[in-house]
Every structure is written in C-alpha cells, then in structure tokens.
C-alpha positions, 0 to 999 in steps of 0.5 A: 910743571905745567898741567895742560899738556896731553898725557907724556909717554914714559921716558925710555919706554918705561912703564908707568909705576906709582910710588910705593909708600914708604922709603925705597931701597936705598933711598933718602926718606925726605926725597921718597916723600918729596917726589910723592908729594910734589906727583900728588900736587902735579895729579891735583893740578895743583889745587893743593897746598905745598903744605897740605901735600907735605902734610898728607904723606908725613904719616907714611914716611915717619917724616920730621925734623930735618928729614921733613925740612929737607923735603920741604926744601926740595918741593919748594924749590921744584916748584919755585925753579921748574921752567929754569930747571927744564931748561937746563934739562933740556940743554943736556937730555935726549928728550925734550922734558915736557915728553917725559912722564910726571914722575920722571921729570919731578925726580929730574928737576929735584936731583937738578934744584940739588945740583945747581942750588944746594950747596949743602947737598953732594952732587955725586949723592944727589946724582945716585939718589935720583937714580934709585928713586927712580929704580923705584918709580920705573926702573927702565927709566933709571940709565936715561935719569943717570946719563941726564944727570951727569950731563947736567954735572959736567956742564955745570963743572965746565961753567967759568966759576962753576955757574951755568948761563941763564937766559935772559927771558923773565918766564923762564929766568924766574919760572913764572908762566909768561901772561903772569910776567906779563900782567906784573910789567903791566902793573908794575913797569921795572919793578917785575924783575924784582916781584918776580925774585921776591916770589923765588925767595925762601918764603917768610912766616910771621905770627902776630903776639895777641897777649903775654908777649914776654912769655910768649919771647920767653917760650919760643926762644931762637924760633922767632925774632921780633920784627919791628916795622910790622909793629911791636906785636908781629914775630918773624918765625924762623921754625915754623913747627916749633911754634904751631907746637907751642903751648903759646900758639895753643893757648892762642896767645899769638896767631899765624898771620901775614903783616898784610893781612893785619894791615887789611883788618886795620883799615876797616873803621870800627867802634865798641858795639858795632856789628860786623859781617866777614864774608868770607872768614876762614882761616879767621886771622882777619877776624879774630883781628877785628875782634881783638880791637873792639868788643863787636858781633861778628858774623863770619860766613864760610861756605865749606864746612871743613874750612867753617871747622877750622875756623870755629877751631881757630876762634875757640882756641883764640878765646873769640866768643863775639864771632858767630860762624854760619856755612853759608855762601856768602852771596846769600848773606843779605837774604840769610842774615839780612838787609842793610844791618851792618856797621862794616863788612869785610869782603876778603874775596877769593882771587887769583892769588898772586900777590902770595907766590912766595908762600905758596910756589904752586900758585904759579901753576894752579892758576890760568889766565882764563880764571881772572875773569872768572874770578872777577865776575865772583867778585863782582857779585860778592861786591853787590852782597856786601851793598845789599848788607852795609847800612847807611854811612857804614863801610865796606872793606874790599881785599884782594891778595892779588893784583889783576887789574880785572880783580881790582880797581876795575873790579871797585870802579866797575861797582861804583859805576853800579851803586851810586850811592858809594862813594871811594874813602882810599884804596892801596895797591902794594906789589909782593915784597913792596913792605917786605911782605905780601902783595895785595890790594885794598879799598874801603867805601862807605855808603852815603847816609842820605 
C-alpha cells in the first residue's frame, strides 16, 4: 500500500479506468464501496481517515447496515495486512504487485484478505467478485485478476491444514513499514511483536458515560458493555453506529473517547476557578474532560475552522458553556490571548500517530520516517508557546500519542534544557495495547514560582 513508488503500468495492458459510482454489474455493493474508498485513500496518500473515506462514498452506494460493515472489514483488513498480502500475491502472480496499477492491486489484496482471513466469506464467490470488479475497473485486466486468485486458492488448499507459511520478518509478517518496526524495538525491546499484533487486531471503541449512566445502559442495550478497569463511567462500544445515532450520544449524555486520552486529561492538575488553556483542542474530548471536573475558563484554540466547528459542535451538544474556541495557530497563542496567565496548559501536539495504529490502520502508510523530525521541531515550538502562556507555579501538561524518541522525552528534555525555570513533576510512556488501550506519552511540568 505503499505511495512513493513511480506511477505502475496497468496490469496485463489494461487501460486505466476510474470506478464508476454505484454498484457494478454483478457485484456486491460493500465491495463496489470498498475499492472506491480504499483508491480514494491510496490518491490522498493516505491523509484521509478509514472512516472519513468510507463515509465519503456511502451516499453513492446506498451503503448501511451490514453491507457497510462488510466494507469496512475489507479496507481495515487491506489496509491492516497489505505487505503479507503482497506476499502472498507475489508468490503465485506473474507480475510483481508493486508493478500493477492502484485499482488493480486494491481488488487483489481485498479478494486475497477474503480468501486467507475471512472464514465467513466463500472463497469461490470472493474469487468471482474480484473479477467482475474489476470488469468494471479495467476489464482486460480481469484473466490475469482470476488466474492470480485461483493460484493464490490451490496454494492455500495445498497448505498442511489449510494454513499458508508466514515469514519470519516483522515488516511483512505484520505489514508495518521497516523504520517503524525499527523504532518499536528500539522502544520497546521484545514486546514489538506483541505492539505490532496489538496494532492488526480488530480495532476497540470506547465511550465515556458524562450523566445518566442507568439510561444511558438502558437505551444502548447489547451495543455496548461496561468495562471496568477504565473506570465505572467508560463503555466499551460493540456497534459503534448504534451509538453515535443514539438520542444518549446527541444529548451528550456520553462522549466518544479513548481511555488514554481521559487518562491524559486526568493527569493535569486543576481547581475550581482555574483558567485553562488546550492548545490544540479539536475534537474536544480532552476538553470537555477537563470541564467535567472542575467549573473552569477554557480556552480552546484550533487552527482550522472546520475542525474549530466540529468542536463548537461538539462542546454545545455536550452542554460546555466554560470552553471559548479561538482559529487560532496555537504558536500564536501568548501573543493573541496573552503572557503568563494560565493556571494549566494542556499541549496535545500533533505527532506521528503511532501510538493508535489499531484504530486508524492507514497511519502505517501515511506517515514517513522523514515526518518525526519535522514533527518534533513543531513540538518543540508549541512546547516554548505553552512556557510563554503558563503562570508561575502553574503546570503544563505535554501528550503525544506517539512514541519516537524524537516526539518524546528528547522532545521535553530538550525544553527543560532551554527553560531553566521547569522543572519535570512525572512523565508516562505506555506502549499501544500496554493497558488495553492506546499508546502514548505524557509528561507534566510545572513552572517554578520564584
């Protein structure tokens, strides 16, 4: 799934087609929507969120219910299992992957996730599907498509009981790029094979409970289950459409929140009163966290104003009238909103991601080694906002769900070093799955009083 390679030829000399919208001939309508959504990601470099892609092409497709969950199944697991995919292709196909053209390696590695992981799924229908997909796609491509597949079959029935060989290499065992194998066993020694098993599993989707918890139970039913060690208040979501369609989820009653980040929010110190400054806010869990401990004044910046409407969207649905959201670029905050006048400043900085591979499977190929260093140097910058912002003896509350070493405790050693006055209260570095959850980083500091 890579994106850096130079534009591939069509395989077998077919031309180029985009998919029409709307279900082709003979074909399943999740599958239709998948391969638009996943060529749609693959154009974007994968800037786009599995979610979001899916989202964009439900209109066109009629898409819902189980067809929807089907789709979504078949981009996630591309997306999750692509280099092992690849490789398995490439042991039975006459053409290396990487030479094919976008559409025609998405419908292959989708008929083989089908073929090699869905048990639900006929193999002999996968096999069909794929070719009249691709009918559709570039139909002179559709013989090679059906020859590969059906290799791919009797390679699999030939297997002692029925499972094909892996290979021992990490990258394409678990289809992670190689420099983020890399910097897990850098980080994390012999537990990388069990982050990197952690990130391929079927995602995990939580809600927190902010009031009327028994209707909240009462209403959602088998959609949920509670999940104890998050805390009384934190729901484990097992369909997550049936609750963000819930009259609990629109009255705000419960917010859409990953335990790691409530675990963020909670380490910032506050008090009745105090006023708060979130850097970079949007989508607001963290803040509508922070306002569901204390009565505070919060100050929420985002710099792009979509993103800045979802979070009004999300704060007036929640019933938060203390948060106050500015577009702002948040390295502009000292000058815009003013010196040394926060109580607590909460910097959840934009960072490589990797820490929440599980949910979002496409992170794995948007982001390059290149961007950590990049990413740091933002930091680094937000980081030296948040000091100019935060009064004496007030805290700063640094997270990133990542885990370079670049991104994080070089990232606050390196500001320590710069800003004497500093000093480090305690600092976490959890890798992804650790507590059952994401992976992250955080560290709070607070600024000496004299």
């Amino acid at each position: 799934m890579t994106t850096s390679e130079k534009k591939p030829a069509a395989a077998a000399g077919a031309p180029v087609q985009k998919p029409a919208h709307g279900t082709p001939p003979g074909v399943s309508v999740a599958r239709a929507a998948a391969l638009d959504a996943l060529l749609r990601m693959h154009k974007k470099q994968f800037r786009v969120h599995l979610d979001d892609a899916l989202e964009d092409v439900c209109g066109h497709y009629a898409l819902a219910g189980r067809d929807r969950r089907l789709a979504h199944e078949l981009i996630a697991g591309a997306l999750r299992n692509a280099t092992l995919l690849e490789w398995h292709l490439d042991r039975v196909s006459s053409r290396p992957l990487q030479t094919l053209e976008p559409s025609i390696r998405c419908i292959l590695i989708m008929a083989a996730y089908q073929l090699l992981f869905l048990d639900r799924v006929g193999r002999h229908a996968a096999v069909h599907q794929a070719v009249e997909l691709c009918k559709n796609v570039a139909p002179r491509a559709a013989a090679f498509v059906n020859a590969v597949l059906r290799a791919l079959l009797r390679l699999s029935d030939s297997a002692a009981h029925g499972a094909i060989p892996v290979p021992n290499e990490l990258a394409i065992r678990f289809s992670h790029p190689t420099w983020i194998v890399a910097l897990y066993q850098a980080r994390f020694g012999d537990a990388c094979p069990a982050v990197l098993a952690w990130n391929n599993a079927k995602r995990q989707h939580f809600a927190r409970v902010r009031r009327n918890p028994a209707a909240v139970m009462a209403e959602l039913g088998p959609a949920v289950v509670p999940v104890e060690k998050f805390g009384s208040n934190f729901l484990q979501m097992l369909e997550t459409f049936e609750v963000i369609n819930s009259r609990s989820f629109k009255q705000g009653d419960l917010y859409v929140m990953q335990p790691w980040s409530d675990r963020v929010a909670g380490a910032l110190p506050v008090q009745p009163g105090g006023r708060i400054l979130d850097m970079c806010a949007a989508p607001g869990g963290k803040t509508i966290a922070l306002a569901d401990r204390a009565a505070l004044s919060i100050d929420a910046l985002e710099v792009d104003p979509q993103r800045a409407d979802s979070l009004r969207d999300n704060l007036r649905r929640c019933g938060v009238t203390c948060a106050t959201v500015h577009v702002m670029d948040a390295a502009a905050a000292a000058t815009n909103l003013g010196r040394a006048c926060y109580d607590a400043v909460l910097l959840d900085a934009p960072c490589s991601n990797l820490g929440v591979v599980q949910r979002h499977p496409e992170v794995r190929w948007r982001v390059r080694y290149e961007d950590v260093t990049t990413l740091a140097a933002t930091q680094a910058q937000l980081l030296q906002t948040a000091a100019a912002c935060v009064r004496p003896g007030g805290y700063i509350l640094y997270a990133v769900c990542t885990m370079s070493q670049e991104e994080t405790h070089e990232c606050i050693q390196s500001f320590l070093r710069h800003h004497t006055g500093f000093i480090l209260c305690k600092e976490e570095l959890s890798h992804p799955g650790q507590f059952d959850t994401d992976g992250g980083y955080w560290a709070l500091l607070r600024r000496e009083s004299g």
